[in-house]
N, C-alpha and C positions, 0 to 999 in steps of 0.2 A: 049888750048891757055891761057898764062896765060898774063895779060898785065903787061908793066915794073913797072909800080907806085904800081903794087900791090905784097901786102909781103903774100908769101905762108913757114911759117917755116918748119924745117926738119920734118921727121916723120908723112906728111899728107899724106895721102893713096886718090888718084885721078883719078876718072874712068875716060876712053876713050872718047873724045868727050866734055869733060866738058870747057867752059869758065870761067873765072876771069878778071872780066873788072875792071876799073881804081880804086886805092887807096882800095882796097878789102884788107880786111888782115884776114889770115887763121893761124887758131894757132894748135900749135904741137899737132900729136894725131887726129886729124881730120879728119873723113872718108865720101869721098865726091862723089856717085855715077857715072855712068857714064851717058853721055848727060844732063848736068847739066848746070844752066845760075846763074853768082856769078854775080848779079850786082853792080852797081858805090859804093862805101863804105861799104859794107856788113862785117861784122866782124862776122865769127864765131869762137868761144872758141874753148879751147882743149876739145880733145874726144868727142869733135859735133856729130852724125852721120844722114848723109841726105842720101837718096834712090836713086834711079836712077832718067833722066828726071824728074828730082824738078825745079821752076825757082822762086830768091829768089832775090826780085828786089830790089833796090838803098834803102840804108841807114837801110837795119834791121839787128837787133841784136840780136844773137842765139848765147845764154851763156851756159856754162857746164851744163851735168845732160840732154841734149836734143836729142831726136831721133826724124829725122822725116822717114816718109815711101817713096817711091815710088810717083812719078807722085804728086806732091805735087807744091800748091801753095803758095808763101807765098809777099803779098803786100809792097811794099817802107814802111819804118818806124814803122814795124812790130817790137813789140821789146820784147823777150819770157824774164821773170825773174825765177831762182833758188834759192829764197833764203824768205824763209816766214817771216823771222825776222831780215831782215837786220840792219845791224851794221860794222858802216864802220872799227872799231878797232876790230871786231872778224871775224873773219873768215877760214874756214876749211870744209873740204867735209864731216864733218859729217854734217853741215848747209845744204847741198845739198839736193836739192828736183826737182826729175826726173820729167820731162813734156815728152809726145808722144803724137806727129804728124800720124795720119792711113793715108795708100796708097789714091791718089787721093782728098785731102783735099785741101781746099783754103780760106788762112784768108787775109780779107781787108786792106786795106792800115790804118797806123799810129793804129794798134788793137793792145792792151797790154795783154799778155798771165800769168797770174798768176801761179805762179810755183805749179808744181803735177796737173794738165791737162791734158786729154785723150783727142784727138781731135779725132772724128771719124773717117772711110772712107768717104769721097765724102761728108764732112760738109763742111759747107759755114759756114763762118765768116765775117759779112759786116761789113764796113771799120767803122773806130774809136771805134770799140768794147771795152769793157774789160772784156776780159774773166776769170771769177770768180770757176765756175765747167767742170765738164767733159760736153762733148758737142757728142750726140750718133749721130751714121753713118746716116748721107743723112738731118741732123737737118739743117736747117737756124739759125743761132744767129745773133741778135743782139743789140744793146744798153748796156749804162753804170747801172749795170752792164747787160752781156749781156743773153736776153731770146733765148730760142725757139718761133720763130712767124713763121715757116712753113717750108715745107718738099723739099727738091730737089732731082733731080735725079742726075745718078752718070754722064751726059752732061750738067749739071748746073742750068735744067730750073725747075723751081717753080713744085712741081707735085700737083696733083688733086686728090680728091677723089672719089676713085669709089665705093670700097661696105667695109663692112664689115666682119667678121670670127670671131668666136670665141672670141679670146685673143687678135687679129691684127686687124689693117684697111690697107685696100689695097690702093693705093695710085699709079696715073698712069701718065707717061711723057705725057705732052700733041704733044710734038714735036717727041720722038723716041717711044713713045708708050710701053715702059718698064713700067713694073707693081714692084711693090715693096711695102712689106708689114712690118709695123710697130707695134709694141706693142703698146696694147690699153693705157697703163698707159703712154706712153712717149706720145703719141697723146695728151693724157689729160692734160699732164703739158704746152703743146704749147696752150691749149685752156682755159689752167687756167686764 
């Protein structure tokens, strides 16, 4: 479904199932999984690529140079930048600077994504961030610029800690009861 206010150009590659609701505009080059939700104003660049079941709500902007994964969240006013040293008279893809989005990730509403960002699997990103470094799988970020302040599981809820190992701390859903285990050095910078 794509809706009539919104401009999808030639050469967008559009999985099955996918939406494009009002004033969205998709630029050439664009590969947009299937079961996908474009919400009210969304603009993504050429050569964007988004995963399957991604939902990419009102008003964000995913500029060239961006991959996201799979099952991926991404909040109203979200808005990813490529370009570390912008300048509006130069410009050229060698300026480009890649950002990736991992499978099952969700950044907050109005968060500003700093170009060359890993986002983990299944990291949270709460809303008005700015994300400044790579952000590792299952991390909570957030604040200007944004920390690690706690661990989530891959169903979203805050996890807990149970014991420790070695090099890891174990880390448990309070709600689906999944265990997941973290490297002691990334535990220690959330407790820095």
């Amino acid at each position: 479904m794509i809706h009539e206010t919104a401009i999808v150009e030639k050469d967008v590659q559009l999985g099955e199932g996918t939406r494009i609701w009002h004033f969205a505009h998709v630029r050439n080059g664009a590969k947009i999984g299937k079961n996908g939700n474009i919400g009210k104003d969304v603009y993504i660049d050429t050569n964007v690529i988004i995963g399957d079941n991604c939902k990419i709500q009102n008003f964000a902007s995913l500029y060239h140079g961006l991959t996201i994964g799979n099952d991926v969240f991404i909040g109203p006013h979200v808005c990813f930048t490529n370009d570390l040293y912008p300048r509006a008279a130069i410009w050229s893809d060698e300026r480009l600077t890649k950002t990736t989005v991992k499978d099952g990730a969700s950044i907050g509403a109005n968060s500003t994504i700093v170009a060359g960002i890993t986002i983990g699997r299944y990291a949270m990103v709460g809303a008005g961030s700015v994300v400044t470094k790579d952000v590792p799988d299952n991390a909570l970020v957030f604040g200007n610029p944004a920390h690690i302040r706690g661990f989530v599981c891959d169903c979203g809820i805050k996890l807990q800690k149970k014991s420790k190992k070695k090099d890891v701390q174990v880390f448990i859903c309070p709600e689906c009861r999944k265990e997941i285990s973290i490297k002691e050095t990334i535990v220690m910078e959330c407790e820095a």
